[in-house]
Backbone as CSV, one residue per row, in Angstrom:
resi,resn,N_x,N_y,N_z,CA_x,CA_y,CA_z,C_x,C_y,C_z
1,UNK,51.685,-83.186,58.722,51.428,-82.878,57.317,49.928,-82.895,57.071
2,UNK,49.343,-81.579,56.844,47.960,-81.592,57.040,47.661,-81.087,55.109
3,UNK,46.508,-81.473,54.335,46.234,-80.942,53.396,44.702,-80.369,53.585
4,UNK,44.624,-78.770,53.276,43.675,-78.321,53.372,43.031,-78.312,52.078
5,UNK,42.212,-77.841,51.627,40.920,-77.979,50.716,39.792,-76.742,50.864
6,UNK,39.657,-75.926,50.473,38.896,-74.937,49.900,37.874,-75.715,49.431
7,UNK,36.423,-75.683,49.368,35.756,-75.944,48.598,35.260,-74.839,48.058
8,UNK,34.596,-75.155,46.472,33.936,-74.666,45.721,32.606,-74.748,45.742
9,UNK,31.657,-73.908,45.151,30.538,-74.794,44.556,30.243,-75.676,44.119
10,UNK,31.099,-75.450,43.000,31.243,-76.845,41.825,31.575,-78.155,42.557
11,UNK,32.534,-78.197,43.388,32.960,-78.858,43.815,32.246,-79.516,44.966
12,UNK,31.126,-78.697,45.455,30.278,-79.336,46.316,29.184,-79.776,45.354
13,UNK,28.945,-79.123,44.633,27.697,-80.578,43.655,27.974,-81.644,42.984
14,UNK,29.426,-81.251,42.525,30.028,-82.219,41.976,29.884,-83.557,43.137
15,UNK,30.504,-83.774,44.055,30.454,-84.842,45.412,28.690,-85.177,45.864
16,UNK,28.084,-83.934,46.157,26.140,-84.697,45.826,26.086,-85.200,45.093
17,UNK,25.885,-84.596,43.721,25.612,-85.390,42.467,26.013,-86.650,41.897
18,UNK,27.134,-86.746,42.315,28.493,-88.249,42.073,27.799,-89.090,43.332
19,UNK,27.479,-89.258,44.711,27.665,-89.878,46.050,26.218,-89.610,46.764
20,UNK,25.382,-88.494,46.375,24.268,-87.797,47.305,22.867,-87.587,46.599
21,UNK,23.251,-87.867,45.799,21.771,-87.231,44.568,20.215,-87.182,45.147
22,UNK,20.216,-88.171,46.217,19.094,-87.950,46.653,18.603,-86.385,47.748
23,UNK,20.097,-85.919,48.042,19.766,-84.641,49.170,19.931,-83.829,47.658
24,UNK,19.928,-83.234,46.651,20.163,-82.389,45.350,18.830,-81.303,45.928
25,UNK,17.800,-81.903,45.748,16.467,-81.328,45.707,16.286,-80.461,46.977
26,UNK,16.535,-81.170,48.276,16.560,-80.275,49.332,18.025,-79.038,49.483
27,UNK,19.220,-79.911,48.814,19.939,-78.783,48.822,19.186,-77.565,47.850
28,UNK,18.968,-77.804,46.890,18.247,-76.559,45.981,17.074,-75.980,46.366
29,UNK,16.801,-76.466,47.566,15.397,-75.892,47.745,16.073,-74.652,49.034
30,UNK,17.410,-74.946,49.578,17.720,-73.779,50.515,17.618,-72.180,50.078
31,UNK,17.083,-71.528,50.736,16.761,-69.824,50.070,18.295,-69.409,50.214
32,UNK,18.707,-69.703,51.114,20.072,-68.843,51.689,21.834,-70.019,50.985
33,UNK,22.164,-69.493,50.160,23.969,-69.880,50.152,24.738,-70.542,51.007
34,UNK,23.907,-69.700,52.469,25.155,-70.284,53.498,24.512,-71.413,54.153
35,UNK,23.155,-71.523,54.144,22.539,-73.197,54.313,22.850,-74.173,53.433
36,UNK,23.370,-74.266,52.317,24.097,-75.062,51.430,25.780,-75.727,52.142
37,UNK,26.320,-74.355,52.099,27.943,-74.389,53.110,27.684,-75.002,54.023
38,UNK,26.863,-74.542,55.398,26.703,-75.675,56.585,26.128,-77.003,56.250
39,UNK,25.184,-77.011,55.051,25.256,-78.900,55.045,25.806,-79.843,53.895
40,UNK,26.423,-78.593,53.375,27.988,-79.391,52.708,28.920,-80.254,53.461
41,UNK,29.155,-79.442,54.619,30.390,-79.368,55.479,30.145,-81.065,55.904
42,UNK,28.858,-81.256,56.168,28.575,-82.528,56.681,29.116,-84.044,55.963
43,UNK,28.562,-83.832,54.319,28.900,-84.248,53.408,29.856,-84.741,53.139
44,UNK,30.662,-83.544,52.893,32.260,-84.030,52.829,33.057,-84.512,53.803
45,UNK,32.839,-84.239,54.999,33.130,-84.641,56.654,33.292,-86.511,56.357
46,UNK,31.741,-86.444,56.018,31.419,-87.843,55.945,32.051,-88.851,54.926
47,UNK,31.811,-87.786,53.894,32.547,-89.122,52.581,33.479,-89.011,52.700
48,UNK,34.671,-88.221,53.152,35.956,-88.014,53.096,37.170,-88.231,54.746
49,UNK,36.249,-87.887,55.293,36.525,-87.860,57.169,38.012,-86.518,56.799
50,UNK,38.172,-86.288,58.095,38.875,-85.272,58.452,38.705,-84.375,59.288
51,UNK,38.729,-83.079,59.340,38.781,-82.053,59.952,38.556,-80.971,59.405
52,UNK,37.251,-79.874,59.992,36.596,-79.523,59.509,36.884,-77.723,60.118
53,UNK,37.546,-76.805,60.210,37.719,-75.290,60.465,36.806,-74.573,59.726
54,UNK,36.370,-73.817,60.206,35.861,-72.434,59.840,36.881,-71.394,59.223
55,UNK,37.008,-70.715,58.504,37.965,-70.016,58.043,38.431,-68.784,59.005
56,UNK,37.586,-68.136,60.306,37.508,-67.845,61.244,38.194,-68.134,62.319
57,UNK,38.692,-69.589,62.462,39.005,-70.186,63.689,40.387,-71.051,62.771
58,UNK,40.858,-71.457,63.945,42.385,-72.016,63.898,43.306,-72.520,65.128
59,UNK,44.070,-72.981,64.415,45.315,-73.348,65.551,46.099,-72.483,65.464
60,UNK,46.987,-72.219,66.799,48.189,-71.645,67.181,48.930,-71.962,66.439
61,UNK,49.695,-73.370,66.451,50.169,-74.047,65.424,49.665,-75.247,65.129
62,UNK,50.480,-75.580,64.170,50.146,-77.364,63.653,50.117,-78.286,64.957
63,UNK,50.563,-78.535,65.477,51.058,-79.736,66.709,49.719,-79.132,67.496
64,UNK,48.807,-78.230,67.770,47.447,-78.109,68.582,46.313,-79.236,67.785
65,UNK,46.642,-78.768,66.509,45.835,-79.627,66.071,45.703,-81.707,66.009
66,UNK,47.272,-81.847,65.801,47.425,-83.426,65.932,47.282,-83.241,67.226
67,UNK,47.829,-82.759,68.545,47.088,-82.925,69.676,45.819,-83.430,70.449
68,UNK,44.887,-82.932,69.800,43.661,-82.468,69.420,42.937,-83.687,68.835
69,UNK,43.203,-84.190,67.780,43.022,-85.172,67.100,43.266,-86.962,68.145
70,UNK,44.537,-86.793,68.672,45.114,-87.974,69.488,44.299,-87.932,70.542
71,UNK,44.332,-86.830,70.966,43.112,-87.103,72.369,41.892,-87.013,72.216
72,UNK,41.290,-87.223,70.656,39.733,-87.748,70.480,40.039,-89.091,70.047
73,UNK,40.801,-89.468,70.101,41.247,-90.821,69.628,41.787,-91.694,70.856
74,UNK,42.491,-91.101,72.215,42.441,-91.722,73.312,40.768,-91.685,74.002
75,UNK,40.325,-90.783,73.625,38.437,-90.949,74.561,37.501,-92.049,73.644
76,UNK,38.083,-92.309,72.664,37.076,-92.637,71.358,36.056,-92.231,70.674
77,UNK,36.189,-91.161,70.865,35.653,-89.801,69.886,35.768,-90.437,68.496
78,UNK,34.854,-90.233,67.418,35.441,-90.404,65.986,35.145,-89.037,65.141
79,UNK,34.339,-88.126,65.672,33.951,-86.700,64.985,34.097,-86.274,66.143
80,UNK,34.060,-84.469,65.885,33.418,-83.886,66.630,32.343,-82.591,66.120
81,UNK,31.086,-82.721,66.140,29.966,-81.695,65.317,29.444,-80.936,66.231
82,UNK,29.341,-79.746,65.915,28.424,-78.607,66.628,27.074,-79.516,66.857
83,UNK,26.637,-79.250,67.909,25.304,-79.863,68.664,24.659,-78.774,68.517
């Protein structure tokens, strides 16, 4: 039972502004939209934990993903972030 989440805009300043206020200024200082999205993603990752897809990418099915999850949890993995 997985719940996904769309974010918004709103919904990403809303979570800075409430939890982050100090990154506000550098988020507003990004020229580009989609430099906002990639260090949103971080954000919410963090205050919220979970699992993080690209709208691009996916599982086969559900059970790849708890898979997936259990065996970063047998290595002791606690994220996993693009390097």
């Amino acid at each position: 039972n997985w719940t996904t989440i769309l974010w918004t805009d709103a919904m990403i300043r809303t979570l800075l502004e409430n939890h982050y206020p100090h990154f506000i200024p550098v988020f507003d200082s990004y020229r580009y939209d989609i430099q906002r999205v990639d260090a949103s993603r971080y954000f919410i990752i963090y205050h919220y934990g979970g699992v993080y897809l690209d709208l691009d990418i996916g599982c086969q099915k559900s059970r790849d993903l708890t898979d997936l999850i259990h065996s970063m949890e047998e290595d002791g993995v606690g994220a996993m972030l693009p390097m």
